[in-house]
C-alpha positions in Angstrom: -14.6 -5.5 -4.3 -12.4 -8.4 -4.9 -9.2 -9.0 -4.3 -8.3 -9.4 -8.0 -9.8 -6.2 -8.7 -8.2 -4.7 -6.0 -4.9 -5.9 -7.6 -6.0 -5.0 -11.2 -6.2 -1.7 -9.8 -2.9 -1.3 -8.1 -1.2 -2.6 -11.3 -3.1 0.0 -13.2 -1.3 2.4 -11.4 2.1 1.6 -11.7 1.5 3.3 -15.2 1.1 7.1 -13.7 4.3 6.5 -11.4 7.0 8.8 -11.5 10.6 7.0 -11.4 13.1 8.9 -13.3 15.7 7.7 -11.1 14.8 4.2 -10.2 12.2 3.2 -13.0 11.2 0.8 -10.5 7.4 1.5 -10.9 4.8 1.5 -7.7 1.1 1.2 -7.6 -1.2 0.5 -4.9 -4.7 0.3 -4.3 -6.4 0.7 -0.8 -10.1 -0.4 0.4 -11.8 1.9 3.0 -13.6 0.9 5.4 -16.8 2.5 3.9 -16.1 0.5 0.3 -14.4 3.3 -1.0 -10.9 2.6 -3.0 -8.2 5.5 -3.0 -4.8 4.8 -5.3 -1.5 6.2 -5.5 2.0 5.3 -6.5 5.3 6.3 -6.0 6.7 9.5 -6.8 10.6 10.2 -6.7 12.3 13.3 -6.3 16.1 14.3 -7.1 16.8 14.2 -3.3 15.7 10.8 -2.6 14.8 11.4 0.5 12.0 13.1 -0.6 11.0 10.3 -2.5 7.1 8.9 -1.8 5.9 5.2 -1.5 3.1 4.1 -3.7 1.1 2.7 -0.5 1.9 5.9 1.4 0.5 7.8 -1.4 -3.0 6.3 -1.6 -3.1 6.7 2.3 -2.7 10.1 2.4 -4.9 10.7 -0.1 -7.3 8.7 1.6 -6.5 10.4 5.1 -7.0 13.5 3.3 -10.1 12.4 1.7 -11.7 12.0 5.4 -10.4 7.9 5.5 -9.5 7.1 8.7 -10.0 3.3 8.4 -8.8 0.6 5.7 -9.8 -2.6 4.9 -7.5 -4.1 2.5 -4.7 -3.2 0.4 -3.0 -4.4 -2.8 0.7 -3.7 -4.3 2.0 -3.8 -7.8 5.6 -3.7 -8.9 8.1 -5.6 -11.6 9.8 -7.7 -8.4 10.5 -11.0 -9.8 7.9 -12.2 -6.6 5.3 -10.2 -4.8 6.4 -6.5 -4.1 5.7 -6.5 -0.3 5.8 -3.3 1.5 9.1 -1.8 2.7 9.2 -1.0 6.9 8.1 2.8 6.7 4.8 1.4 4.8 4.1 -1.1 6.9 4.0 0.9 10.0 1.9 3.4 7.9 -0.6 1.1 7.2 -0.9 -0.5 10.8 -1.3 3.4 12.0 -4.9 3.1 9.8 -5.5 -0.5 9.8 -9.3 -1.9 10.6 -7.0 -4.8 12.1 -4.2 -6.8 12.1 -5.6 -9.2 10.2 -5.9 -6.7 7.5 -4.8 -8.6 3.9 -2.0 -7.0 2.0 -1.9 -7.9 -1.6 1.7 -8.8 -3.4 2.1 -9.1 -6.4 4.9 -8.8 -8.6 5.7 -8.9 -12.4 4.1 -12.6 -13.2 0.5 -10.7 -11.6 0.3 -13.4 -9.3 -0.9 -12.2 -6.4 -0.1 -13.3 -2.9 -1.7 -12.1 0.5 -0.4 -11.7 4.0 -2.1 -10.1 6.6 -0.5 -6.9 7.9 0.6 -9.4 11.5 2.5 -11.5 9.3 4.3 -8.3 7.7 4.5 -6.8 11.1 4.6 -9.0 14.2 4.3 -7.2 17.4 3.8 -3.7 15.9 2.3 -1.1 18.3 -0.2 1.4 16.6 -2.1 4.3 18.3 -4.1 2.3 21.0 -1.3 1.4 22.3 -0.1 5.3 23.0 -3.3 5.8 25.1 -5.4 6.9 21.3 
């Protein structure tokens, strides 16, 4: 899979996001390690903490799937630049991450895409090898 199409797909699912509150749609699209691509996006509840990323979505669904290991991943949202992860997904996806060179796609409303690997979004993270797993 491409990058683009990786993208393509994360936009696509901005559509099914659920943002009464916010209307600040979410999607994302995550490559397994095994080629497989899981999606979510965010989902907002009336106590906002309750309230669900779009990347943290598709990797629970893929943890739940039997995914223990991802590839890639792309972001769509309507940010005037690339919708990057917030801090709470980041760490997420570094739990699951193949490695820390691990592109993150960003894009935003022009559907530009930019990538940063998951060091640049999180320099000098610690993950679950470094807990003794």
């Amino acid at each position: 899979m491409t990058d683009r199409e990786l993208v393509d797909r994360a936009r696509e699912m901005q559509e099914r996001a659920y943002v009464p509150y916010s209307n600040f749609r979410v999607g994302a699209a995550l490559l397994c390690e095994d080629g497989t691509v899981v999606t979510g996006c965010n989902v907002e509840n009336a106590s906002y903490g309750l309230c669900i990323c779009g990347e943290r979505t598709a990797m629970v669904k893929a943890v739940s799937e039997g995914h223990r290991k991802f590839k890639a991943i792309a972001i769509a949202g309507d940010t005037d630049g690339p919708c990057v992860p917030c801090g709470a997904c980041r760490q997420f996806i570094r739990e699951f991450a193949s490695s820390l060179d691990m592109p993150v796609y960003c894009v935003g409303k022009d559907n530009e895409h930019v990538s940063y690997t998951l060091d640049e979004l999180l320099a000098h993270s610690f993950g679950p090898a470094d807990l003794g797993k």
